[in-house]
C-alpha positions in Angstrom: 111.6 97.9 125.9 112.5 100.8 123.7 111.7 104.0 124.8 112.3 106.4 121.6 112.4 106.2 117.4 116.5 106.0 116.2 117.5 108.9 113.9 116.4 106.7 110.4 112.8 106.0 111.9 112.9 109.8 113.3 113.3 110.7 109.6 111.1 108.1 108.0 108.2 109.4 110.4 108.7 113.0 109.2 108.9 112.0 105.5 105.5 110.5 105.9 103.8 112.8 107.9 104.8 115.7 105.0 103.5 113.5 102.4 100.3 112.9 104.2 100.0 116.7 105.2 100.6 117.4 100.9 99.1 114.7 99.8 96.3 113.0 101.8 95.2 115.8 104.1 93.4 118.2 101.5 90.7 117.3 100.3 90.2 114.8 103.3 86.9 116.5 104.2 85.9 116.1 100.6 86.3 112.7 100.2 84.3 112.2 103.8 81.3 113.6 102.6 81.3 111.6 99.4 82.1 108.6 100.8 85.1 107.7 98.1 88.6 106.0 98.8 91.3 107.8 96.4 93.1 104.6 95.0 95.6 107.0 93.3 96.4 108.6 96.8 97.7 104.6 97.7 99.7 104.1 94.5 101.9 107.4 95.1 102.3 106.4 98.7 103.3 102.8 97.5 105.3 104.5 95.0 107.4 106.2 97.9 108.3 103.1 99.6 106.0 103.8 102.6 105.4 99.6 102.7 108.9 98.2 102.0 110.8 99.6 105.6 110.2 96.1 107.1 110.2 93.6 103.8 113.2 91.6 103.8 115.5 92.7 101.0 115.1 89.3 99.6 111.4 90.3 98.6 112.3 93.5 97.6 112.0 95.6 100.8 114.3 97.4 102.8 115.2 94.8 105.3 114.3 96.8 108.4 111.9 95.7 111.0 108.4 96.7 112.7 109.7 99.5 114.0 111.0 101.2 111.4 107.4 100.3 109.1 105.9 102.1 112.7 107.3 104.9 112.6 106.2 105.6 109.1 102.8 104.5 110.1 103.1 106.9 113.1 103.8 109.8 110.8 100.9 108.7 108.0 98.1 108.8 110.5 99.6 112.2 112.6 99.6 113.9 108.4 96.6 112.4 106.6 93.7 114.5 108.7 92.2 111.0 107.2 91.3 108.4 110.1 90.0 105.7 107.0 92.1 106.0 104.6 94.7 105.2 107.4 92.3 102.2 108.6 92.8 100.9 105.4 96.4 101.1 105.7 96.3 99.1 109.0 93.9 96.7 107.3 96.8 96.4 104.2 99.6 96.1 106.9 98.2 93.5 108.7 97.5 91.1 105.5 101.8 91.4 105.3 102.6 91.2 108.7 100.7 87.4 108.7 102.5 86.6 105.4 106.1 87.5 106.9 104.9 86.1 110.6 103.4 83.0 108.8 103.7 82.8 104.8 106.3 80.5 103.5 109.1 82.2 101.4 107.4 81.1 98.3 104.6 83.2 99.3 106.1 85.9 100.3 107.7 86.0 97.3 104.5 85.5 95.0 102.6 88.0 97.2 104.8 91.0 99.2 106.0 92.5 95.9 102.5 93.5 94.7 101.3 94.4 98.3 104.6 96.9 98.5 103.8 98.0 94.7 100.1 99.4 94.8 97.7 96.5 95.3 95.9 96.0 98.2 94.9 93.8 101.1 91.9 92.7 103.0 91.8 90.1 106.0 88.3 88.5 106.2 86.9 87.3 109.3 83.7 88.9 110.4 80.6 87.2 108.9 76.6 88.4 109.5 75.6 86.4 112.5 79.2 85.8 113.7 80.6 89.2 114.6 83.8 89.3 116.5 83.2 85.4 117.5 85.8 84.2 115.0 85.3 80.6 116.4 81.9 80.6 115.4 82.8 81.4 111.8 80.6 79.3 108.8 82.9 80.1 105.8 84.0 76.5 105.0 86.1 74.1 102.3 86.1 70.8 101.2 89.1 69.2 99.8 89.3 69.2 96.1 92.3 67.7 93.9 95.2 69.2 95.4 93.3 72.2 96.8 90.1 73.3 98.2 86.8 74.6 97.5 86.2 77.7 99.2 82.1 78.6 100.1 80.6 81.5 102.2 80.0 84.7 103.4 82.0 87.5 104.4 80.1 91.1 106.1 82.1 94.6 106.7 85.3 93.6 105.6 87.3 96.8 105.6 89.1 97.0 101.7 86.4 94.5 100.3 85.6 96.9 97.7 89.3 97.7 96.5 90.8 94.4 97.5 93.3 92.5 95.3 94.5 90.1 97.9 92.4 88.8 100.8 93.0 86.6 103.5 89.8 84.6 104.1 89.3 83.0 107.4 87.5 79.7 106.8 87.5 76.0 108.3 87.5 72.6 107.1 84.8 70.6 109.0 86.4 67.0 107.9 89.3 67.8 110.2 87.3 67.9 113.4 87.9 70.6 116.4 90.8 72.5 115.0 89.4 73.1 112.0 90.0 76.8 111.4 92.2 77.5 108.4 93.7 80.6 106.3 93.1 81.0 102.5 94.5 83.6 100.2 92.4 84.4 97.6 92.6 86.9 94.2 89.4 89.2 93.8 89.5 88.4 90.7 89.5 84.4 91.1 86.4 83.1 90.2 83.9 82.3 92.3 84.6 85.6 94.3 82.3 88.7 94.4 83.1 91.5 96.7 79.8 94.4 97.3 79.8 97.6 97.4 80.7 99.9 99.6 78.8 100.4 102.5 77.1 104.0 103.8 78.8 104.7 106.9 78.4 106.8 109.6 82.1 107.4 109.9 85.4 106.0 108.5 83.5 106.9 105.0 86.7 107.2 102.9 87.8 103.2 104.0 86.0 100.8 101.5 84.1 98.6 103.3 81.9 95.7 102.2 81.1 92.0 101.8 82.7 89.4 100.1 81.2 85.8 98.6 82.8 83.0 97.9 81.5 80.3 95.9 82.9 77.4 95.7 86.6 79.2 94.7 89.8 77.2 93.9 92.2 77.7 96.5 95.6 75.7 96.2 97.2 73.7 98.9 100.1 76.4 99.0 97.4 79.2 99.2 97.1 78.2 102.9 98.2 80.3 105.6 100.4 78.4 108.8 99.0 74.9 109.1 95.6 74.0 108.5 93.7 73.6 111.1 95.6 75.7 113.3 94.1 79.3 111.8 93.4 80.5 115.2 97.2 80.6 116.5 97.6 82.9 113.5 95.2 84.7 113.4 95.4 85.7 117.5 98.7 86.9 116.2 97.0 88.6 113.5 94.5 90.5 116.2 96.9 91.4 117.9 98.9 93.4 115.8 95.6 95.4 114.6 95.1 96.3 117.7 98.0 97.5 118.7 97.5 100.0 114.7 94.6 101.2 116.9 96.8 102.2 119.8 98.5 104.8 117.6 96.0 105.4 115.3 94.1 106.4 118.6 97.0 108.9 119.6 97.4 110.4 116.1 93.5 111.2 116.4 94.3 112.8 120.1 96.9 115.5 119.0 95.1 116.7 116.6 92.6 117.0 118.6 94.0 118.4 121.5 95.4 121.0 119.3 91.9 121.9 117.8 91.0 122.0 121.2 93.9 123.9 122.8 93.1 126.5 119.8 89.3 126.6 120.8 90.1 127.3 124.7 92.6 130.0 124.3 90.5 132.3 121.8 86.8 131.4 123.0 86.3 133.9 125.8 83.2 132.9 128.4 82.3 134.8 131.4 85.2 137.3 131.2 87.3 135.1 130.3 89.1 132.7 127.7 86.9 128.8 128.4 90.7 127.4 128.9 90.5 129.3 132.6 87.7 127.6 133.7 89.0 124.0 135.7 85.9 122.1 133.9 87.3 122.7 130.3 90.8 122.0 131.6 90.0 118.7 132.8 89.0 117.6 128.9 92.3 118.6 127.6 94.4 116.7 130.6 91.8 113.7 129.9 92.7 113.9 126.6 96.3 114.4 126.9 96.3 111.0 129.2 94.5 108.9 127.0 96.7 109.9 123.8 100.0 109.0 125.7 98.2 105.8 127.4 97.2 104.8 123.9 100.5 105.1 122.5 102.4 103.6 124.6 100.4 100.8 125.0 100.6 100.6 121.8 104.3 100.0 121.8 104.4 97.6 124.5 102.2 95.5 122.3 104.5 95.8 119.6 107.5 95.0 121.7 105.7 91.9 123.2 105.1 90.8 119.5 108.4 91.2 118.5 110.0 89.3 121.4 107.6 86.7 121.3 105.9 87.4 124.9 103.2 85.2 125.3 101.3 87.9 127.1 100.9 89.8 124.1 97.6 89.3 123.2 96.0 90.6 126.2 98.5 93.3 125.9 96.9 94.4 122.7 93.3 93.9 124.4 93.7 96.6 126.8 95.6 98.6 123.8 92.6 98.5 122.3 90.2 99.0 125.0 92.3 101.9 126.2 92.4 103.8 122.7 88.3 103.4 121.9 87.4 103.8 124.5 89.4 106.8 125.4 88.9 108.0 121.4 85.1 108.4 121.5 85.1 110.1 125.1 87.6 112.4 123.8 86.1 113.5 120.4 82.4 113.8 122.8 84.0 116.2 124.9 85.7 118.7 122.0 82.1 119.0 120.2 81.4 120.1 123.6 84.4 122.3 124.1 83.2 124.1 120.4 79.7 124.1 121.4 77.3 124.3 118.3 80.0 124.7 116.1 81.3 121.5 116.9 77.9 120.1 115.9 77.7 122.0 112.8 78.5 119.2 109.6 80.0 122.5 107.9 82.9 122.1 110.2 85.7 119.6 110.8 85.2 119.0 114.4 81.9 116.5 114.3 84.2 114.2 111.9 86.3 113.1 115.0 83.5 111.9 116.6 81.6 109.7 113.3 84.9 108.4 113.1 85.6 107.1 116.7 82.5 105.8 117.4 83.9 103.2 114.2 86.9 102.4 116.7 84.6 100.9 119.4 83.5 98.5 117.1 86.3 97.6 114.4 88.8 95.4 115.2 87.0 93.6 118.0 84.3 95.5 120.2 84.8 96.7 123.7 82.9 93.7 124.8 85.4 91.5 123.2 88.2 93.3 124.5 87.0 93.3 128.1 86.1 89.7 127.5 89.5 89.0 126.4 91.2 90.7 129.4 88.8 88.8 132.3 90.1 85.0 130.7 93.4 86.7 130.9 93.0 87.2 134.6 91.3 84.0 135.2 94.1 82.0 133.6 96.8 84.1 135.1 95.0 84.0 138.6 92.2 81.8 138.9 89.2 83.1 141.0 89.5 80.9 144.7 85.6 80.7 145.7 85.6 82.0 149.2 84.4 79.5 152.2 81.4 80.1 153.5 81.3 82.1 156.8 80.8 79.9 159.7 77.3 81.1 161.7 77.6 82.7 164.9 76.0 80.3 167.5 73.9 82.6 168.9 72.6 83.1 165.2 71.6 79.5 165.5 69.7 79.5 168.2 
């Protein structure tokens, strides 16, 4: 496993981090209270090559690999003082990591130029009553000509509103058990209608809504992997999202702990600055844990999907779990490190906490994650039932 960025993705995670900080980070706060994604804030960071470090030259990339497109990522999220805009960025990233995991060259060549060039992606799994049950997914097509009908429902699909490209995830009941299959569709295709953008609590300046489908056109080479085997794919899919969170996590952290350490060294409390006092300490090393835990969890997911270890998707479980988890406990304990001006909306502290409580849910709850982890250890190790005790004789009598 690597343990450190080379000097080109040292430099690459600089250059992003400055164009966030100039370019993303002001009027951040701004943009939170109104709700609004800045579509011209994604063309200028298309327009500086921020997706093309791990494109193939072929399709018009760079023809580097993950890392390299990580350590740019790294540097967007520690920049943008923007935790949804950069959700949408993982959301984007993990639409081209399937098509260069999974596409065909002849759609990675219809599809990565526009996705490097200013459009952007959505992957569409969640539905109303499914949640993060992907199985249990009722999105469905029938077989039409040389293509499909495409029919159904999509809820709280991060990008819905923005989306150019999405990856539905869908099934085909005439093919039995594995019937889980991936479709790319155009928002603009007919048939397709995304909503509006949803009032959140947190993550406001990520697009989020539904999408439906009815009965859209979808060509047989508009099909992700092999149909019916969606789920491989899309595990692999999960997988790398959750390992985004990892580090998305982390960036959150340090610029936490350094509103924090701020707060600790000037706020003075019973003769002396809060930071003295072993209760507040214990947030900050808490915090400090988490962030590095998160990140580097993070990275052994990534490496594990890289080298094709098979453990990598409960790898990326407890990357998940980990950076949530950690997240909301984190930003809970700086609104209480600031006190009431933590709580105060007029600030920038109470943000951190709206937008974590959004980790715990997107990208698979903490239930699924646990869940996820348990079959892990049941597989790797299955449970023995202990044999019952034998009865003392003199019990028996």
């Amino acid at each position: 496993m690597r343990l450190g960025w080379n000097p080109h993705q040292e430099r690459r995670r600089e250059h992003f981090r400055r164009f966030a900080a100039a370019t993303i980070a002001p009027d951040s706060a701004t943009r939170d209270r109104e709700g609004t994604f800045d579509r011209q804030i994604w063309k200028e960071l298309a327009a500086d090559n921020f997706w093309t470090g791990h494109i193939p030259r072929r399709y018009g990339g760079e023809g580097g690999d993950m890392w390299d497109f990580l350590a740019g990522f790294e540097g967007l999220a520690l920049g943008a003082d923007d935790c949804g805009f950069v959700l949408s960025a993982v959301a984007h990233a993990g639409l081209i990591q399937v098509l260069l995991d999974h596409g065909t060259p002849d759609q990675r060549g219809d599809l990565l130029p526009g996705l490097m060039n200013g459009q952007i992606g959505a992957t569409a799994a969640t539905e109303p009553a499914g949640g993060s049950h992907v199985a249990a997914i009722a999105t469905s097509a029938v077989a039409a000509g040389d293509g499909y009908l495409l029919s159904g429902h999509k809820a709280h699909i991060t990008n819905a509103p923005v989306a150019d490209i999405i990856l539905i995830v869908g099934r085909i009941p005439e093919l039995g058990r594995r019937d889980i299959t991936l479709f790319i569709v155009d928002a603009a295709d007919d048939g397709v209608t995304t909503g509006q953008p949803e009032d959140l609590l947190g993550q406001r300046t990520s697009p989020t809504g539904s999408i439906s489908l009815d009965h859209v056109t979808v060509s047989a080479d508009r099909v992700i992997g092999a149909v019916g085997d969606g789920l491989t794919t899309l595990y692999s899919f999960l997988a790398f999202d959750r390992l985004m969170y990892g580090i998305v996590a982390a960036t959150q952290l340090e610029a936490m702990i350094a509103h924090a350490m701020h707060r600790v060294q000037t706020r003075w409390a019973f003769g002396v600055p809060i930071g003295e006092h072993q209760l507040i300490q214990d947030k900050l090393v808490d915090m400090k844990v988490t962030m590095e835990s998160s990140r580097w969890l993070a990275y052994s997911t990534a490496a594990a999907l890289i080298d094709h270890d098979p453990g990598f998707s409960v790898r990326a479980s407890c990357t998940k779990l980990t950076a949530s988890e950690g997240l909301v406990r984190a930003a809970t304990e700086l609104i209480q490190i600031f006190g009431h001006a933590g709580y105060d909306r007029a600030g920038v502290i109470e943000r951190y906490l709206r937008d974590a409580v959004a980790v715990r849910i997107a990208g698979g709850t903490t239930e699924m994650q646990k869940k996820n982890v348990f079959k892990s250890l049941k597989d790797s190790a299955p449970l023995a039932v202990p044999a019952k005790p034998a009865v003392p004789a003199a019990s028996q009598a």
